[in-house]
Kinemage of the C-alpha trace (Angstrom):
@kinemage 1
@onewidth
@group {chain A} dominant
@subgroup {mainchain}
@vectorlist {calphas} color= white
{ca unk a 1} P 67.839 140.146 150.877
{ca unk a 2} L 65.344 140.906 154.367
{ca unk a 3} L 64.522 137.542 153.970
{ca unk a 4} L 63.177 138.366 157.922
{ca unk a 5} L 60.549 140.798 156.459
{ca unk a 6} L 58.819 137.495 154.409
{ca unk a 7} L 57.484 136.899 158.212
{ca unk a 8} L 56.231 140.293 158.740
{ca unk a 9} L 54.660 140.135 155.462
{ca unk a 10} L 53.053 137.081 156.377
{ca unk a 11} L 51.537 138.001 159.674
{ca unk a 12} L 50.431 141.676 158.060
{ca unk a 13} L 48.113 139.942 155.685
{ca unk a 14} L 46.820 136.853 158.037
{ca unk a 15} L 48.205 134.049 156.389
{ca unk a 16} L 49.957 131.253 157.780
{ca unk a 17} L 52.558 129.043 157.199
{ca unk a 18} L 50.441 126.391 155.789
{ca unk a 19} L 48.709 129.093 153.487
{ca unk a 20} L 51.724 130.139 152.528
{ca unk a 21} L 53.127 127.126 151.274
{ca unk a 22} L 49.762 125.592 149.543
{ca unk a 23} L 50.100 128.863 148.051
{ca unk a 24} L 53.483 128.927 146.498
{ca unk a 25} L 54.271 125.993 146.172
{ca unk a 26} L 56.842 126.369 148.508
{ca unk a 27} L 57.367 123.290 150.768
{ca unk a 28} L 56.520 123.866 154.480
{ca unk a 29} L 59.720 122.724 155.919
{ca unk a 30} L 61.074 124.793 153.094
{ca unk a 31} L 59.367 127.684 154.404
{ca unk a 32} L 59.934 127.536 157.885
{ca unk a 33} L 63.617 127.274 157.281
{ca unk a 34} L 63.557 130.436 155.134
{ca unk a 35} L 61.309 132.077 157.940
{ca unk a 36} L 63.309 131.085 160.726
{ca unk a 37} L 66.455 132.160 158.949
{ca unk a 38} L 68.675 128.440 158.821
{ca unk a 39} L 68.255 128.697 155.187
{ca unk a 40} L 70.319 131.715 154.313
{ca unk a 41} L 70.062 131.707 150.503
{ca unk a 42} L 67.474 130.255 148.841
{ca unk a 43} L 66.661 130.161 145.377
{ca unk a 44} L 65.334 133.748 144.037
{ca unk a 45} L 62.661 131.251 142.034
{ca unk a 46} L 61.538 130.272 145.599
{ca unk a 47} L 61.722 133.370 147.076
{ca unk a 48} L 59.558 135.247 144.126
{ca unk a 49} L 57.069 132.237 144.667
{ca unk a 50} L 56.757 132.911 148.274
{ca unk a 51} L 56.192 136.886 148.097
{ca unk a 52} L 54.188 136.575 144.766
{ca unk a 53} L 51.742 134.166 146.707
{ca unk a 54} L 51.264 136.959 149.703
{ca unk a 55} L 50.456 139.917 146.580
{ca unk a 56} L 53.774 141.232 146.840
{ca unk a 57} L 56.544 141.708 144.984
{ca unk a 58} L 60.331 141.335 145.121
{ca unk a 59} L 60.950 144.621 145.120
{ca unk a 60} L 58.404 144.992 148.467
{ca unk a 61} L 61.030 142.924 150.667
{ca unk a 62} L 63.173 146.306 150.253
{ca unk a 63} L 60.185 148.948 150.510
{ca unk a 64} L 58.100 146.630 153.306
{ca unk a 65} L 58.848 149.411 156.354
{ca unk a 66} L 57.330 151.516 153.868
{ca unk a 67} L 54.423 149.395 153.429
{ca unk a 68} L 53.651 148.149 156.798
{ca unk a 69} L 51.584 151.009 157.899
{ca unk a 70} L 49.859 151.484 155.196
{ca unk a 71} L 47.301 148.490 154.045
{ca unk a 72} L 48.415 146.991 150.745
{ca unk a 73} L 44.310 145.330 150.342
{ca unk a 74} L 41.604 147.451 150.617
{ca unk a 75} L 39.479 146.554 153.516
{ca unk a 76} L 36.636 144.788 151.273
{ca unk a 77} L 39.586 142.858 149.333
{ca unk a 78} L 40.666 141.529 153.115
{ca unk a 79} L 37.302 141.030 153.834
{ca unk a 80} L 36.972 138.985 150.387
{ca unk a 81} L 39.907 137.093 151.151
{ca unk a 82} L 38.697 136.622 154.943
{ca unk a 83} L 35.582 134.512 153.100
{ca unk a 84} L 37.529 133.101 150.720
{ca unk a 85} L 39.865 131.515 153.346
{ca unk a 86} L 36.726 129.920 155.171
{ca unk a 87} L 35.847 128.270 152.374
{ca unk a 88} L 35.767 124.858 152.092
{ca unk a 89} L 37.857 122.839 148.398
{ca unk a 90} L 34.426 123.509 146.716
{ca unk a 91} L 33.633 126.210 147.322
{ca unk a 92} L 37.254 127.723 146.664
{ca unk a 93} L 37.125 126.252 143.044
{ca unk a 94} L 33.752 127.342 142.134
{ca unk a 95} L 35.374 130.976 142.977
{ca unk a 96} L 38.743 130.238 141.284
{ca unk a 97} L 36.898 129.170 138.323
{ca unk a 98} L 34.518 132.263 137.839
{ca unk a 99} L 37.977 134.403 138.921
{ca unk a 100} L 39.819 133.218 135.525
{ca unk a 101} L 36.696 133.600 133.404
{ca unk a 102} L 36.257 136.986 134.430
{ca unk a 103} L 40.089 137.679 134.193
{ca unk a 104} L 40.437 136.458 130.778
{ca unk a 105} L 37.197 137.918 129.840
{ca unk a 106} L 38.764 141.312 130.635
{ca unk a 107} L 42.153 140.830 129.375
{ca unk a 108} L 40.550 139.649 125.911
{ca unk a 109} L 38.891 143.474 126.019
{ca unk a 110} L 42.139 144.401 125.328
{ca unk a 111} L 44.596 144.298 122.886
{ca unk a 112} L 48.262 145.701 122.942
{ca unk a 113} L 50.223 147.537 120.416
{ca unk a 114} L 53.062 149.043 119.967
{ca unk a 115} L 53.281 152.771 118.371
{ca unk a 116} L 55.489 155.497 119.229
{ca unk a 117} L 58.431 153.584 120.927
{ca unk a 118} L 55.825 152.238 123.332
{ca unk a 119} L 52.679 148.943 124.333
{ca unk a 120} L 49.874 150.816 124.974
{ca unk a 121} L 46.872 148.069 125.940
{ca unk a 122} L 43.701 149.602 124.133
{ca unk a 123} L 39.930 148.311 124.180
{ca unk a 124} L 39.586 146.164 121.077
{ca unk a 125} L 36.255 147.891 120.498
{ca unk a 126} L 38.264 151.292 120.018
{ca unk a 127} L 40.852 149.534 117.625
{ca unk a 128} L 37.849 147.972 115.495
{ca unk a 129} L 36.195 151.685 115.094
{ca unk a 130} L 39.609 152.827 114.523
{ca unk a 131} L 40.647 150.782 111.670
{ca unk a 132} L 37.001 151.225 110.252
{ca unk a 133} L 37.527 154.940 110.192
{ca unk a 134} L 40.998 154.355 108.722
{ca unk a 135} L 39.530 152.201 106.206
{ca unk a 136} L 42.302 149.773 107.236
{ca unk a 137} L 42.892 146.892 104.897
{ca unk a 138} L 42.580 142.806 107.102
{ca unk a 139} L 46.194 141.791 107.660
{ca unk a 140} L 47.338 139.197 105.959
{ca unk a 141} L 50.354 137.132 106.911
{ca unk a 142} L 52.302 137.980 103.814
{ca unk a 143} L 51.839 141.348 104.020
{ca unk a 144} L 54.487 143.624 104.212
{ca unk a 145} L 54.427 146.370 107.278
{ca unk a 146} L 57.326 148.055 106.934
């Protein structure tokens, strides 16, 4: 599964072991056995958690040689990370805090809908002016779409 490249991942993005596992979730003896290779199959649950807490994805443990010379952050997203790290408990969840306010803030801009055998996510500002100029009726719960 290039359960070796979860170390190269790792090291590309500066985070260690410790990191890692407050991260994931992951135990650190845990880790270090998946990392050293004893454990030869863990749990694709643990494994997601692992990669998903580095920014990657499961599907980057196949494409990593790929990805190793180019830089998956930005260099001001590794520099935000850089001061993030140096942070103390604090000051961390003061940022973690404003980070899912602004998140959900955004993701509330947006609504998604389905038309034409696809989700498209469009600003809920264009969907209002839309259904004004459609001269769309409120739904109501009973009402039938079909």
């Amino acid at each position: 599964m290039g359960l070796e490249k979860i170390n190269i991942m790792r090291k590309h993005i500066g985070m260690s072991i410790d990191e890692l596992s407050e991260k994931s979730g992951v135990p650190k003896g845990t880790l270090s056995k998946i990392t050293a290779g004893i454990t030869k199959n863990p749990s694709v649950d643990t494994v997601k958690s692992i990669v998903h807490a580095m920014g990657f994805t499961l599907d980057d443990l196949d494409n990593f040689p790929e990805l190793k010379n180019k830089s998956v952050f930005s260099i001001a997203e590794m520099e935000h990370i850089k001061k993030y790290r140096s942070l103390d408990d604090y000051g961390k969840d003061i940022i973690d805090t404003i980070l899912e306010k602004e998140y959900a803030r955004c993701e509330d801009e947006y609504v998604e809908i389905a038309a034409r055998g696809g989700k498209y996510k469009v600003k809920r500002e264009a969907l209002i002016e839309l259904a004004k100029r459609l001269d769309a009726e409120p739904y109501e719960e009973d009402h039938d779409l079909c």
